[in-house]
N, C-alpha and C positions, 0 to 999 in steps of 0.2 A: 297539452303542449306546455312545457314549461316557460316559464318568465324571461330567462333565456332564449331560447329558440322563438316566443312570441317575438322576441326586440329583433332580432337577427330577420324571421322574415317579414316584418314590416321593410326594414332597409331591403331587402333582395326584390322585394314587391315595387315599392318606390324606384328601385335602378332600372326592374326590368319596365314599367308601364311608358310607351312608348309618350310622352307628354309633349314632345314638340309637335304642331299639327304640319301636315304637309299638306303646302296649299294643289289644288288638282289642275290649277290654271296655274302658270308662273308668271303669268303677264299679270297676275291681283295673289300677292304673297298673304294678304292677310284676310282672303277668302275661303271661310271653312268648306262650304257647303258642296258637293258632287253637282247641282245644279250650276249650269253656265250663269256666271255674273252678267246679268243684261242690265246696267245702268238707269234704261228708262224704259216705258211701256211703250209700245208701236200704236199709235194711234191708226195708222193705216190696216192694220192687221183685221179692224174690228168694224169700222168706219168706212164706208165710202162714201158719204157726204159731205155736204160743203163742209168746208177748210173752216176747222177749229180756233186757228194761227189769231185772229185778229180777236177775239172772243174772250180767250186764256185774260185779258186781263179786267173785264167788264160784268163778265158772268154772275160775280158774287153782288156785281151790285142791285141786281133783282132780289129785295129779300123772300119772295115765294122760291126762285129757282133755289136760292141759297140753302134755304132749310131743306129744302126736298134733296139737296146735293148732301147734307149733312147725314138727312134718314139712310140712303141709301147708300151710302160709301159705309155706314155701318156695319162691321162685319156680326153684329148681333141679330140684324135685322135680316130675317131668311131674304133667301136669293131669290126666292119665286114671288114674294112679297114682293121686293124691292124693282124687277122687272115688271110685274105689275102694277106699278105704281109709275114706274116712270110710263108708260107707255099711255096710261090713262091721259096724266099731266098733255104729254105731245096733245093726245086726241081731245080731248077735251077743254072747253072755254075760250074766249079770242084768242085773237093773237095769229101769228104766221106761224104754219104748224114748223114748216124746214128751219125758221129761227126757231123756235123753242128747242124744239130736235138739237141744232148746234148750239145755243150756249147750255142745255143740260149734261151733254156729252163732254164741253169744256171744262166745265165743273167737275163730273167725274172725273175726267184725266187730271185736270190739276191736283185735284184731291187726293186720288190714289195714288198716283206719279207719286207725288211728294210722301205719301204716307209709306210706301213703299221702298221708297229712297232711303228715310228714316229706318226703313228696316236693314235695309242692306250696310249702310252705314254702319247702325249699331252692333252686326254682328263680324264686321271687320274690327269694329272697338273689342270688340270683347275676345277676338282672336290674338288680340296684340295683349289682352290683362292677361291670358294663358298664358301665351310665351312667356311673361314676365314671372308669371306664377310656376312656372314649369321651372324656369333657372332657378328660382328659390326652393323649390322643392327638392330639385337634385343637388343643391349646394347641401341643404338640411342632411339629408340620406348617404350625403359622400362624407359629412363628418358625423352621420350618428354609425357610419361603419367604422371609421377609423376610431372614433372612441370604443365601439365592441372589441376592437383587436387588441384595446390595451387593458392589461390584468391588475391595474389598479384603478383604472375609471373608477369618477363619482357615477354611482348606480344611480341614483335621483336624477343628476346631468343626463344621463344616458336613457330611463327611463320617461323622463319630459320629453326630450327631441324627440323619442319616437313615437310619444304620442303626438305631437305636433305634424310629423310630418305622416303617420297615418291618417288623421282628420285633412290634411292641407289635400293629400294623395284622394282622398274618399269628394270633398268638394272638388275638386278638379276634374272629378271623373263626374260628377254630377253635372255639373259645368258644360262637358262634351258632350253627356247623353241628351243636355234640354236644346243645342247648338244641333240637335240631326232636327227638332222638332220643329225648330224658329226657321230652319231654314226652309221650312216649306210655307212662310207666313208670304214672303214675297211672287212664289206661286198663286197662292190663293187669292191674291188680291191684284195680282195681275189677270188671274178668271175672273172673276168679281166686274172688274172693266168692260172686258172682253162681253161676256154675257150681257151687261146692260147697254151697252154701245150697240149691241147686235139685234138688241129688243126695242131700242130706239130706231134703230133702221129699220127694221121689217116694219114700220110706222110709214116712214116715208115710202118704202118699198112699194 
């Protein structure tokens, strides 16, 4: 390919790559993910024991539940580990097993909830630096075309842009490929919950 034609379809590449995202919910415009935006975890979903509600704000002040809430909200700490663990906590040592049971389940939810949140958040942030990235990218490409069509362009002028807007074009697509991966973080840690709410229940069960 010559030097030429490489400049030309960097710009044909950059027009044609589809860079605005379209959100798949219109009711959240700056929701990437094919996964329904759900806001918060369902405590009910996982939990049929006493009511969490008055707990959420006391929980962390047990510093044994607190650390144990920290191990196992850990998404490094396997899952079978962490079920295990909580469940012993419930069965084992004083204490009223059904209270332990709810402030450790409150602990998890606050945790994850929020950790979760955080995720969902950040990847509407990062939805809105694309859009922003995508206008720049296509301004870049709509004059490194109009400069190819004039037979006196500075070739260095014309040569920089297109290198800029191939590297801007190559991160932005890197950008969208790791946006299919992150949005499965908010799944995962909505199971995460789910599983260890469920392992504390079969306790009380």
């Amino acid at each position: 390919m010559t030097r030429l034609s490489r400049l030309a379809a960097i710009a044909a590449i950059a027009a044609a790559v589809p860079l605005h995202a379209n959100a798949v919910d219109r009711r959240f415009p700056d929701w990437p993910c094919v996964q329904a935006r759900v806001g918060e975890i369902s405590v009910a979903t996982a939990w049929t024991g006493p009511s969490v509600e008055d707990a959420l704000d006391i929980w962390d002040d047990d510093r044994q539940i607190a650390d144990l809430v920290a191990h196992l909200a850990a998404r490094r700490t396997p899952l079978d580990e962490a079920e295990k663990a909580a469940v012993e906590f419930v069965q084992n040592g004083n204490g009223d097993k059904q209270e332990k049971a709810k402030l450790l389940v409150a602990g998890l939810f606050d945790t994850l909830n929020r950790e979760r949140l955080d995720v969902v958040n950040g990847l509407e942030r990062l939805t809105r630096r694309q859009r922003d990235f995508a206008t720049s990218i296509e301004a870049d490409a709509a004059r490194l075309r109009n400069l190819q069509s004039k037979p006196d362009a500075d070739q260095k002028e014309v040569a920089d842009l297109a290198n800029r807007v191939e590297w801007a074009t190559r991160i932005f697509e890197e950008r969208r490929k790791s946006v299919r991966f992150a949005c499965e973080v908010p799944v995962v840690i909505e199971q995460r919950f789910f599983a260890l709410a469920r392992a504390v229940q079969r306790v009380l069960d």
